[in-house]
Backbone atoms as SQL, in Angstrom:
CREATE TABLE atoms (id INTEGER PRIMARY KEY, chain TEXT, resi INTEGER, resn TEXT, atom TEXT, x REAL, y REAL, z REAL);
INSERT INTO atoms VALUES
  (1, 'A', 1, 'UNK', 'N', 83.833, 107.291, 108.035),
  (2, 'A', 1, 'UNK', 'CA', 84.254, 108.036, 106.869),
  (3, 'A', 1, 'UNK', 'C', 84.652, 107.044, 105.783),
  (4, 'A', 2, 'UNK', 'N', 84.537, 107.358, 104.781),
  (5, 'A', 2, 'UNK', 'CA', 84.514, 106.386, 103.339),
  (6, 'A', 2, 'UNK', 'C', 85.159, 106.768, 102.507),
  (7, 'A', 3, 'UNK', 'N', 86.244, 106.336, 102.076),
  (8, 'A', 3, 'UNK', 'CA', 87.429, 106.736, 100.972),
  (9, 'A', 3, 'UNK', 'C', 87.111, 106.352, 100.090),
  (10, 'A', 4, 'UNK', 'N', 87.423, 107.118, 99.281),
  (11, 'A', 4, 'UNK', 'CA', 86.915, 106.659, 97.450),
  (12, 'A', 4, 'UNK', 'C', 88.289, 106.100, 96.874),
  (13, 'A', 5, 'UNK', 'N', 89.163, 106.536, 97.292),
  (14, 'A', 5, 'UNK', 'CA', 90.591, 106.497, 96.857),
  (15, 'A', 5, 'UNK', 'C', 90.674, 104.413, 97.127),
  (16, 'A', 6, 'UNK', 'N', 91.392, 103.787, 96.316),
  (17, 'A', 6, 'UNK', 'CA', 91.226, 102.619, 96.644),
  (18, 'A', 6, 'UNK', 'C', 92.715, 102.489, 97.205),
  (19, 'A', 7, 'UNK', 'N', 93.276, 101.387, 98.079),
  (20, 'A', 7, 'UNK', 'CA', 94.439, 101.290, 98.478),
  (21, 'A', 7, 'UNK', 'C', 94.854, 99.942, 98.652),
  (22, 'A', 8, 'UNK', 'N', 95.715, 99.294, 99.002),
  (23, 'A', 8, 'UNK', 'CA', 95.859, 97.955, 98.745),
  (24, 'A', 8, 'UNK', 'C', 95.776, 97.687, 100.235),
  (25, 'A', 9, 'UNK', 'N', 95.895, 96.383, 100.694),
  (26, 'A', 9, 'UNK', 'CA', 95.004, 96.436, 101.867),
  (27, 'A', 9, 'UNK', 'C', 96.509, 96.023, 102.646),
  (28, 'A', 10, 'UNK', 'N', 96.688, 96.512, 104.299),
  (29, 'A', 10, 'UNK', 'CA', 97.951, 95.816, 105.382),
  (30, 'A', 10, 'UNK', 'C', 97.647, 94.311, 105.226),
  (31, 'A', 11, 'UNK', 'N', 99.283, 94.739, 104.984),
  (32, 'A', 11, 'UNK', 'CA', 100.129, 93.165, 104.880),
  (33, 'A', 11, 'UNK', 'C', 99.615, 92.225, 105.661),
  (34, 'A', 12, 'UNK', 'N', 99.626, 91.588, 105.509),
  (35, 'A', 12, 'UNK', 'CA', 99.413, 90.252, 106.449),
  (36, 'A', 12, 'UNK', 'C', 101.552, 89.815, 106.919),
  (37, 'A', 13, 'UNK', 'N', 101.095, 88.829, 108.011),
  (38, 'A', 13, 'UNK', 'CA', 102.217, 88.869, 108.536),
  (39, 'A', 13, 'UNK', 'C', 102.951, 87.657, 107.152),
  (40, 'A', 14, 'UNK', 'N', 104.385, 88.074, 106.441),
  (41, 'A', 14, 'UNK', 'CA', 105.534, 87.576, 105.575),
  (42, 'A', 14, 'UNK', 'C', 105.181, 88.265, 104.434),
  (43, 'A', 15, 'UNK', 'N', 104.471, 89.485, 104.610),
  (44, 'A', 15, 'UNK', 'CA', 104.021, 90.605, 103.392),
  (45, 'A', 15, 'UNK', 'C', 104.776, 91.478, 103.356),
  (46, 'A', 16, 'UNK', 'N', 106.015, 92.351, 102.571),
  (47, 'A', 16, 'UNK', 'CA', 106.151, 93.658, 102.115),
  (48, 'A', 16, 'UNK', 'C', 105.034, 95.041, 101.362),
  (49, 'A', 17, 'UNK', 'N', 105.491, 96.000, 102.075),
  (50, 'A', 17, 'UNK', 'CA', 104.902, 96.773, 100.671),
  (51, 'A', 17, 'UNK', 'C', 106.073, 97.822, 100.344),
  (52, 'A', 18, 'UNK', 'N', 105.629, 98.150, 98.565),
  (53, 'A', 18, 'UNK', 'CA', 106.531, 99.074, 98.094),
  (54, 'A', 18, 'UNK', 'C', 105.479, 99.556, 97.304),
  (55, 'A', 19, 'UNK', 'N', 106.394, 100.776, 97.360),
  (56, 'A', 19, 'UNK', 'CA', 105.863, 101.623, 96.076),
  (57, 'A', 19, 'UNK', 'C', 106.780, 101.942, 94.691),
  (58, 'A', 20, 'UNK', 'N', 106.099, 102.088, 93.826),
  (59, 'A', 20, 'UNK', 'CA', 106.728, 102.181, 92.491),
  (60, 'A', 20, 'UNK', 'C', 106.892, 103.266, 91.492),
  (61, 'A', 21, 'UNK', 'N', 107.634, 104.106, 91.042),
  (62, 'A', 21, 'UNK', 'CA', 107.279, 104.929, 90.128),
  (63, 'A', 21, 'UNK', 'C', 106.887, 104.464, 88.615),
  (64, 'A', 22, 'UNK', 'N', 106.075, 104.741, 87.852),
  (65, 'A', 22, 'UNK', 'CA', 105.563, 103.951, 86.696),
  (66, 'A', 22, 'UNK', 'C', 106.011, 104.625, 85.772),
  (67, 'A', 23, 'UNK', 'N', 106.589, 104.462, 84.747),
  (68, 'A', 23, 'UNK', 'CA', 106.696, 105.490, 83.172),
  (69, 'A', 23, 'UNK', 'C', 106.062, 104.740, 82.025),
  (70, 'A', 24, 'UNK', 'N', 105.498, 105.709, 81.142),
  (71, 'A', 24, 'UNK', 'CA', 105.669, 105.394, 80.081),
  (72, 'A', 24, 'UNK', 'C', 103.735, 105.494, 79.881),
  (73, 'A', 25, 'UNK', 'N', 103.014, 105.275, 80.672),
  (74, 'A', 25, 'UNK', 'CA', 101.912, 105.492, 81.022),
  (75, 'A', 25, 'UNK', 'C', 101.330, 106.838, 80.059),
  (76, 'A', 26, 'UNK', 'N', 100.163, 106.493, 78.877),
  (77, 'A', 26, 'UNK', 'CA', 99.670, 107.629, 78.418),
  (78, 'A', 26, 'UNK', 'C', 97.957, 107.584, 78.774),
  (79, 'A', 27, 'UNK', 'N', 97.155, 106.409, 79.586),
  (80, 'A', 27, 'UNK', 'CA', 95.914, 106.702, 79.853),
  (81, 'A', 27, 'UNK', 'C', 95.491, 105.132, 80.790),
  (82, 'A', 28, 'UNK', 'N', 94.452, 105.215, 81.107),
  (83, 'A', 28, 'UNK', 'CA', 94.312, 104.892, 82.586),
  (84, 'A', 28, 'UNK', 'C', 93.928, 103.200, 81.837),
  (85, 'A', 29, 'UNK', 'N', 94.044, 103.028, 80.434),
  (86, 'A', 29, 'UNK', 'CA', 93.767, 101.396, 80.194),
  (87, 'A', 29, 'UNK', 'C', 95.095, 101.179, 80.585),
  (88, 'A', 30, 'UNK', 'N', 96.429, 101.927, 80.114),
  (89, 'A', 30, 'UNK', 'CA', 97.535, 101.455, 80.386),
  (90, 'A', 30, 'UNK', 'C', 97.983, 100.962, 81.786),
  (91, 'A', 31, 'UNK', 'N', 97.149, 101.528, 82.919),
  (92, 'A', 31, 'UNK', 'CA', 97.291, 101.640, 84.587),
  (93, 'A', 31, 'UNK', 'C', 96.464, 100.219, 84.573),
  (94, 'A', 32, 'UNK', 'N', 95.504, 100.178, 84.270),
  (95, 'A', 32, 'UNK', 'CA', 94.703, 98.697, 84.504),
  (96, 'A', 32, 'UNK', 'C', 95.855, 97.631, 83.701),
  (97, 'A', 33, 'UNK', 'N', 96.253, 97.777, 82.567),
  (98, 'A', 33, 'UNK', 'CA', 97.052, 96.681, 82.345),
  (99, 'A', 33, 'UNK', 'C', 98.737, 96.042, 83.100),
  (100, 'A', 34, 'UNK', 'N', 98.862, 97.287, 83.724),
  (101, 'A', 34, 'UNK', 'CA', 100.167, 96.833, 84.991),
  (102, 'A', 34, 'UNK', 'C', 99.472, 96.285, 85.471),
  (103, 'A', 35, 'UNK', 'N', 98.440, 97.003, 86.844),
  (104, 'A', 35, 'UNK', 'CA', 97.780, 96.587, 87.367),
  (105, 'A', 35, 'UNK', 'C', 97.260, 94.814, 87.127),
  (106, 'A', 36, 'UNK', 'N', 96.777, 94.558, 86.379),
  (107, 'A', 36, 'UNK', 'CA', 96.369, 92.803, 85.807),
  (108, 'A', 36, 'UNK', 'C', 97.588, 92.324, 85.880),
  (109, 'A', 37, 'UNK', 'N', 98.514, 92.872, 85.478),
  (110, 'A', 37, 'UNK', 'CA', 100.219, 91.850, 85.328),
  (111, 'A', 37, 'UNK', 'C', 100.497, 91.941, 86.626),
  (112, 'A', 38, 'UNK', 'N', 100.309, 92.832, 87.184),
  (113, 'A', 38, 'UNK', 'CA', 101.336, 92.799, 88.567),
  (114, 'A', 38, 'UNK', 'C', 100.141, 91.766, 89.691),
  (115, 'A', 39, 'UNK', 'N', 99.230, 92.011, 89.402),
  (116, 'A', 39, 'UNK', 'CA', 97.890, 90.884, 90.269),
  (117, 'A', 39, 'UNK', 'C', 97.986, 89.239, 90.277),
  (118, 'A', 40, 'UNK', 'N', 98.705, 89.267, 88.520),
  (119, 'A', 40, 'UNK', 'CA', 99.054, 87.778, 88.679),
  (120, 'A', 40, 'UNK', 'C', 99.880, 87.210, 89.039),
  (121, 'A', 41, 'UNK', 'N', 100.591, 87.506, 89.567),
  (122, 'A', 41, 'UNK', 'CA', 101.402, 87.373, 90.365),
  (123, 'A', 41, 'UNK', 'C', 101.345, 86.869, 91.461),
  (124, 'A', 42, 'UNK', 'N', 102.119, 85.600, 92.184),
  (125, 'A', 42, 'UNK', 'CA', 101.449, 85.249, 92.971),
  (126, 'A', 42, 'UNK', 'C', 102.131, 85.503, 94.698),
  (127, 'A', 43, 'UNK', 'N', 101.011, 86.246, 95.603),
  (128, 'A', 43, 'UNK', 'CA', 101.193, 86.833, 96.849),
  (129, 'A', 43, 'UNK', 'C', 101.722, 88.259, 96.592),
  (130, 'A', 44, 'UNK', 'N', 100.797, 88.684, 95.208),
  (131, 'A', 44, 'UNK', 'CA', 101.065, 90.005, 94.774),
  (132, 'A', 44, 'UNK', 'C', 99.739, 90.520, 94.786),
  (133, 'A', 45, 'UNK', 'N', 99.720, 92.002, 95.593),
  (134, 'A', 45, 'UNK', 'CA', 98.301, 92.767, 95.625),
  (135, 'A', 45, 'UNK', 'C', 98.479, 93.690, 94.983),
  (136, 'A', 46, 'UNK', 'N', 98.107, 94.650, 93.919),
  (137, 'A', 46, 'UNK', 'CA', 98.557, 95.942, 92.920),
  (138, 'A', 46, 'UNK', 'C', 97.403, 96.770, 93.337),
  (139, 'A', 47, 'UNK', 'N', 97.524, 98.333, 93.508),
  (140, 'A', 47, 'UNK', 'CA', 97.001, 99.010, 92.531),
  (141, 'A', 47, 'UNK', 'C', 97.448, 100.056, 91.844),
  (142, 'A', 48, 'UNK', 'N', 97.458, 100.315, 90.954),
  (143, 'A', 48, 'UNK', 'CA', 97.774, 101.612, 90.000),
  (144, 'A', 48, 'UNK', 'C', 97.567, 102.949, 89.551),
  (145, 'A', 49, 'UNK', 'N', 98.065, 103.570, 89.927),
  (146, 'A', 49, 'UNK', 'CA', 97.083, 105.061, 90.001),
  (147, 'A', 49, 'UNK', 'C', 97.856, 105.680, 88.487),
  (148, 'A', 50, 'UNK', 'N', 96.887, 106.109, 87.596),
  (149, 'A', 50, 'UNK', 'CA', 97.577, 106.973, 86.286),
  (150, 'A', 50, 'UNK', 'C', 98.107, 108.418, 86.318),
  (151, 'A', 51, 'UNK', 'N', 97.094, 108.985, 87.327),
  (152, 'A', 51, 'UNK', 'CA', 97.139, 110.371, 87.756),
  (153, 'A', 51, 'UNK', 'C', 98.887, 110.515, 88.350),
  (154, 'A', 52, 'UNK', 'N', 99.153, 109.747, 89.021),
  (155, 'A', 52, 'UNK', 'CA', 100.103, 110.180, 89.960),
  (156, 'A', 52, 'UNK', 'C', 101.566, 109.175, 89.315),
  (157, 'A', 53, 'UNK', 'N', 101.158, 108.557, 88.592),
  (158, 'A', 53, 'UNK', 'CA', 102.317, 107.624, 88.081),
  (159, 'A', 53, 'UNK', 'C', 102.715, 106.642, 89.056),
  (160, 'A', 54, 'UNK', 'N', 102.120, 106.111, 90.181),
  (161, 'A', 54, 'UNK', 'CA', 102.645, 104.900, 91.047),
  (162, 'A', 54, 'UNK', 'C', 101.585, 103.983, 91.502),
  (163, 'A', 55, 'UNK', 'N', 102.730, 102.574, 92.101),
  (164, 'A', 55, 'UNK', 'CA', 102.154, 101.487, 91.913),
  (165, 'A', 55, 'UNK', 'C', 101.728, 101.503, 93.112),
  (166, 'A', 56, 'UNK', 'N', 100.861, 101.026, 94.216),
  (167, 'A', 56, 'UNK', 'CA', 101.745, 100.086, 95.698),
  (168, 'A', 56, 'UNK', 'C', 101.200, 99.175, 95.462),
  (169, 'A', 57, 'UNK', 'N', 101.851, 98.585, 95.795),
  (170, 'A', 57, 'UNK', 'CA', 102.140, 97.002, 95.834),
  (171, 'A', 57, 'UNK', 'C', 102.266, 96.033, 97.380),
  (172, 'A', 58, 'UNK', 'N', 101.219, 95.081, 97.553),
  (173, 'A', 58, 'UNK', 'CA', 101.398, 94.332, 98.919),
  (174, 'A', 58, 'UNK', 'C', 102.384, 93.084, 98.317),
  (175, 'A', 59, 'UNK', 'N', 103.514, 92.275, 98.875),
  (176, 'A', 59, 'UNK', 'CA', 103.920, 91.134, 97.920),
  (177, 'A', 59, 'UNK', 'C', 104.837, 90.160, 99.221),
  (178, 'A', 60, 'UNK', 'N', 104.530, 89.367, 98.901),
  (179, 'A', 60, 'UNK', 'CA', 105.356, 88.075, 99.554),
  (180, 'A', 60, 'UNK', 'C', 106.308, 88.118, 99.136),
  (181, 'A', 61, 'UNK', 'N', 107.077, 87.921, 100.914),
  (182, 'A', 61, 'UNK', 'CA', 108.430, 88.230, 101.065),
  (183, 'A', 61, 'UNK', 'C', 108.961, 87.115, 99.953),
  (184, 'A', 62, 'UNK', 'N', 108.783, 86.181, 99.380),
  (185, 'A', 62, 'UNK', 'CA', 108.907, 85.496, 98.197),
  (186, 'A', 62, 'UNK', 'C', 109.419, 85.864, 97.050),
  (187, 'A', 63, 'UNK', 'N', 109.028, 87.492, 96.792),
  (188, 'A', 63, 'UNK', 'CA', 108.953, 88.033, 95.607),
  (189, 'A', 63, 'UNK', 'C', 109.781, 89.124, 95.595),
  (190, 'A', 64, 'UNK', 'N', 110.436, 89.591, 94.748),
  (191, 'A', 64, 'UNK', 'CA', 111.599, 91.068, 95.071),
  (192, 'A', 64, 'UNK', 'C', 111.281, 91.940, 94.605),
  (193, 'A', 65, 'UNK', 'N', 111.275, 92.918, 94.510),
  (194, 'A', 65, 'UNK', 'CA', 111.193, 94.121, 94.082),
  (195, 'A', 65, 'UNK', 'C', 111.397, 94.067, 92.881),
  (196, 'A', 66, 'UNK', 'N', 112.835, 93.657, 92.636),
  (197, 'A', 66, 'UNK', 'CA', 113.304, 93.500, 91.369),
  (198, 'A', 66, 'UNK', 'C', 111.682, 92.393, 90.103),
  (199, 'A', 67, 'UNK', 'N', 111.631, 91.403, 90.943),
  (200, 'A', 67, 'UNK', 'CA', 110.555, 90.651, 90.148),
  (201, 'A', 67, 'UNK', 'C', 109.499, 91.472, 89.272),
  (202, 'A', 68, 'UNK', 'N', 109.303, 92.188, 90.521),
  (203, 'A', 68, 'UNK', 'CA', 107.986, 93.496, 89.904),
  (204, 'A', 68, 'UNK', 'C', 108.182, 94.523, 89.506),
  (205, 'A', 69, 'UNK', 'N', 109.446, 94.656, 88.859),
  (206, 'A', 69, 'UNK', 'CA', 109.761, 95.660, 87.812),
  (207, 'A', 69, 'UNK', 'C', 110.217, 95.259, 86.651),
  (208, 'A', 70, 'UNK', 'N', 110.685, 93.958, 86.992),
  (209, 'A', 70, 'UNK', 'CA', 110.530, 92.804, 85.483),
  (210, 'A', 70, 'UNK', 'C', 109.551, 92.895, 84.913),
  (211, 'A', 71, 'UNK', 'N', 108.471, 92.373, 85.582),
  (212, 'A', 71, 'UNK', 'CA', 107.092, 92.901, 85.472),
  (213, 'A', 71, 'UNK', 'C', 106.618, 93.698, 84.855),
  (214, 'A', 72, 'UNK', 'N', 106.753, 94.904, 85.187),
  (215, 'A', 72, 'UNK', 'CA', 106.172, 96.035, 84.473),
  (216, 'A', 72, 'UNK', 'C', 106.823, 96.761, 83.154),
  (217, 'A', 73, 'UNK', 'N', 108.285, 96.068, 83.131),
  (218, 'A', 73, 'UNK', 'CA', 108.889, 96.414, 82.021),
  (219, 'A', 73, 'UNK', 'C', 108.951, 95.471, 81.347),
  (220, 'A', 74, 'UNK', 'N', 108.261, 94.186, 81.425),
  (221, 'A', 74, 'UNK', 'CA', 107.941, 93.485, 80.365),
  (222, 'A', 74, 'UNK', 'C', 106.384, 93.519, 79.766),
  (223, 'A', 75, 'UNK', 'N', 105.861, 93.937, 80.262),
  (224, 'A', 75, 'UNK', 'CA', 104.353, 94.740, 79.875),
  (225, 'A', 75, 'UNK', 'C', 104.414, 96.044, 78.986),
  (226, 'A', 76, 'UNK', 'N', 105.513, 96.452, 78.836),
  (227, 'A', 76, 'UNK', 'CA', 105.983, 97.852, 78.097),
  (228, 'A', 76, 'UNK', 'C', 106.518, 98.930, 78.974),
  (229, 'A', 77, 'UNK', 'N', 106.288, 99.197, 80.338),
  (230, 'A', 77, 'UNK', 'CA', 106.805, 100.214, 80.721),
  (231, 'A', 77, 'UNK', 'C', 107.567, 100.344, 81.855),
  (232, 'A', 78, 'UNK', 'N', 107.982, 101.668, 82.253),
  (233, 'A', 78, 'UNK', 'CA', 109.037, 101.678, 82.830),
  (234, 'A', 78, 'UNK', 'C', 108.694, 101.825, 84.639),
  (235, 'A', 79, 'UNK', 'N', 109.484, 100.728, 85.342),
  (236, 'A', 79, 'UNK', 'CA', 109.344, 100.963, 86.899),
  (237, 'A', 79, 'UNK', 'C', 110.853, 101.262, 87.825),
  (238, 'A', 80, 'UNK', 'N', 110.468, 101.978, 88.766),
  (239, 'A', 80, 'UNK', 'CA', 111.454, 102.309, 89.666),
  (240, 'A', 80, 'UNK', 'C', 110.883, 102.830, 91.336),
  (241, 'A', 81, 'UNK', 'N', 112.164, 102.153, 92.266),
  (242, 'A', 81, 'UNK', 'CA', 111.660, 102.676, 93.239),
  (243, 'A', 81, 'UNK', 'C', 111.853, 104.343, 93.581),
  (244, 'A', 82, 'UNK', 'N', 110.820, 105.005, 94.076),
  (245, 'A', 82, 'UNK', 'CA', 111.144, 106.945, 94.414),
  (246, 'A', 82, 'UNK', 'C', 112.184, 106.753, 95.015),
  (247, 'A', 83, 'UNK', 'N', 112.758, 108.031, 95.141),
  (248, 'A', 83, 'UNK', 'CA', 114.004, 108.434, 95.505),
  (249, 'A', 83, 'UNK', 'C', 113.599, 109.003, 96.928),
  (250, 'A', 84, 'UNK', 'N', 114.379, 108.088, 98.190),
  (251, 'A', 84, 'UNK', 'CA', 114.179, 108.692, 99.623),
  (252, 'A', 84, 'UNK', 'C', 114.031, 110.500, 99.751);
C-alpha cells in the first residue's frame, strides 16, 4: 500500500520527534518556507502540512524544541507545542 501523505521518516537512534502547531500560515508557499528553515537546520527533518496547521519534526537530541520555534517565529510565524 502507498501513501501519498508524506511523513518524516523514524528517528534514528539520538533522534526526537515533535509536533508543532503552526500560525499565521495563509497558503501552502508559506508551509514550504518553514519547512526550508526548519530543514536547515542541522539533524533537523521537517515537514509541513498547510491544511492542518502542523509541523513534525525528526531532530537531534542536540536541538530543543525551543530552537525550532525560534525558528519558525523568526521566519514570521507562530509555533507551539498541542495541548496533551
Amino acid at each position: 500500500m502507498t501513501s501519498t501523505a508524506q511523513e518524516a521518516p523514524t528517528p534514528a537512534v539520538g533522534t526526537s520527534r515533535v509536533e508543532l502547531s503552526i500560525g499565521g500560515m495563509t497558503c501552502a508557499s508559506c508551509a514550504a518556507r518553514i519547512e526550508k528553515k526548519l530543514n536547515r537546520m542541522d539533524g533537523v527533518h521537517a515537514t509541513v502540512n498547510y491544511a492542518t496547521a502542523k509541523a513534525r519534526i525528526s531532530h537531534a537530541e542536540a536541538v530543543s524544541v525551543a530552537d525550532l520555534i525560534a525558528t519558525v517565529e523568526k521566519t514570521g510565524y507562530t509555533a507551539e507545542e498541542p495541548a496533551p
